[in-house]
N, C-alpha and C positions, 0 to 999 in steps of 0.2 A: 504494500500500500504506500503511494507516493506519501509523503509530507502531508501538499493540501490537504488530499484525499482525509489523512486521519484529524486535521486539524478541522476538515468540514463534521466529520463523521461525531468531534468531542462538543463541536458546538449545537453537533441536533440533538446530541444524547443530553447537554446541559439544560435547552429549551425543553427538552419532553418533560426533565426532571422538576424544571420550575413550575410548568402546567400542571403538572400532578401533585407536586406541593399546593400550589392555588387551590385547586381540588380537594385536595384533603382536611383544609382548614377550615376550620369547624368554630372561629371566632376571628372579627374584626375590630379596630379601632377607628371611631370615626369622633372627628370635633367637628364641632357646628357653628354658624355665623354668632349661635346665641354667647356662646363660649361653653357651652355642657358636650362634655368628652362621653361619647356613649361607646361601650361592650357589646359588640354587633356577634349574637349566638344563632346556630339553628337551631331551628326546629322540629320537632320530629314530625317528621310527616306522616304518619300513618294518627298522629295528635289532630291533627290538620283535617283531614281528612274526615274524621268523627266529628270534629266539630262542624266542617261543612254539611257532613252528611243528615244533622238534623234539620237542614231546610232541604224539606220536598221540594221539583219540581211543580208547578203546574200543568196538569193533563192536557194534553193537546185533543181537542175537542174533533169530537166526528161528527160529521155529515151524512147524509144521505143523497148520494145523485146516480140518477141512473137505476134505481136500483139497487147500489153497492155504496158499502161504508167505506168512507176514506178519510184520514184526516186533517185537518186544514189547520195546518200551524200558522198560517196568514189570519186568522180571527183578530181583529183588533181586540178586542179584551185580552184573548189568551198573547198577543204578542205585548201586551200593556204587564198582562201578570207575571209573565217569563222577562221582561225590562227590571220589574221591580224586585223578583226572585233572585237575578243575576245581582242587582243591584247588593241587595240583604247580605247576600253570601259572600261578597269583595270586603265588603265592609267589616262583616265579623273575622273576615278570614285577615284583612289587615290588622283589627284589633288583635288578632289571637298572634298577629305576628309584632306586633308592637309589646303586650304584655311578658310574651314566651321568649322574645330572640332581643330585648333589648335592655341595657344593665346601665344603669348612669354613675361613671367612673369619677367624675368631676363637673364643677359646675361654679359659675362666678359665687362669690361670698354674700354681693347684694343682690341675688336672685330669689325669688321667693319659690318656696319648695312646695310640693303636694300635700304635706304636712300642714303647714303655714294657717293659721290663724284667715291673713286674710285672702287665701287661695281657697279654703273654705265658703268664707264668706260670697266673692266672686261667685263662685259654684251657687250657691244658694240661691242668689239673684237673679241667677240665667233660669232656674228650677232645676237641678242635677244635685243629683242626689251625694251627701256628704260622706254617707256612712261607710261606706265599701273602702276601704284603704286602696285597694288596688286601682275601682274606677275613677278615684282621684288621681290617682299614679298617670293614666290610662287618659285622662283628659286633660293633667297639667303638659303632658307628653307632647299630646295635640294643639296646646295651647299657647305654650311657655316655650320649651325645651326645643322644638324642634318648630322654628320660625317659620316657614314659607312653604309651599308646596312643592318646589325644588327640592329640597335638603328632607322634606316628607320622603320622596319617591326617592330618593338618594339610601334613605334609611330601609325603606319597602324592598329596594333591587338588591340591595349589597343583602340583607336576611335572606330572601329568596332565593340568590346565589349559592351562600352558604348551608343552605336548608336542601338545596338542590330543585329546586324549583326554579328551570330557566324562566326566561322574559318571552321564549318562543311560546312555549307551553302556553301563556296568559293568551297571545297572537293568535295561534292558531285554536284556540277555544273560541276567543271573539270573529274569527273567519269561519267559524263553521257556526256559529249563529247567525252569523249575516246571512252564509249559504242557504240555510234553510230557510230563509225570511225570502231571498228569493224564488221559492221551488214554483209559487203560488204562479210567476208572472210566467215561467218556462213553459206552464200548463194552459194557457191561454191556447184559444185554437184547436183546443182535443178533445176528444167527446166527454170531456167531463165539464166542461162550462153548461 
């Protein structure tokens, strides 16, 4: 093996190694514009997953044409209730990734904490409920800690990553929701109108 050859062969064996490192790591560090240093952990997904799994679907509604049942997932209700379904399940399934995969390492000294008297208070005012340590934790999080909707999805990607839940996986869930929203117009023109 020439020279090059083994010094090409040390530098793809290096990159694989660092890839697979990335991979394996199972916590991050992340600071934020607020100044709070957050412990970016996975998740276990098969946690994930349970927790998703208590919001049902909406039943895609049958018809009758022709003669023959078939079903129309074009129904504006049932596409309004599968909107708000998908909706419910991002949302808990962000919260369960914000509670589970996120640790706060440090945080400016004048910042008020979830704890805090008047982060309480706040809470009260808005109507959110004071008692749950954690959904205080859980909304100073959203509230305080993690400033802008940037640095949210920053915190959302980097957990997911390390959870093992790519960014594709989210993609192609919402393309095949789409897909199916169009099945209704592909059917135009067929003995089923």
């Amino acid at each position: 093996m020439s020279r090059e050859n083994k010094d090409l062969s040390e530098e793809i064996v290096e990159a694989v190694n660092d890839v697979e490192e990335k991979e394996r790591k199972t916590e991050d560090i992340l600071t934020l514009s607020s100044g709070v240093k957050l412990k970016l952990k996975a998740v276990n997904k098969f946690f994930l997953f349970q927790v998703a799994d208590r919001f049902k679907p909406p039943k895609v509604p049958i018809v009758k044409m022709k003669g023959r049942e078939e079903e129309n997932p074009n129904d504006p209700r049932y596409v309004q209730e599968l909107e708000r379904h998908l909706a419910d399940v991002g949302q808990v399934m962000n919260n369960t990734v914000l509670l589970r995969g996120v640790e706060v390492l440090e945080m400016p000294k004048d910042m008020i904490t979830s704890d805090s008297e008047e982060w309480k208070e706040e809470m009260e005012i808005l109507g959110l409920s004071t008692e749950n340590k954690r959904a205080r934790f859980l909304a100073w999080l959203k509230a305080i800690a993690v400033p802008n909707d940037e640095e949210m999805n920053l915190v959302l990607e980097n957990v997911g990553r390390l959870t093992g839940v790519a960014e594709i996986d989210a993609a192609e869930a919402v393309e095949r929701f789409r897909g199916s929203q169009g099945r209704g117009e592909d059917r135009q023109g067929s003995d089923l109108d």
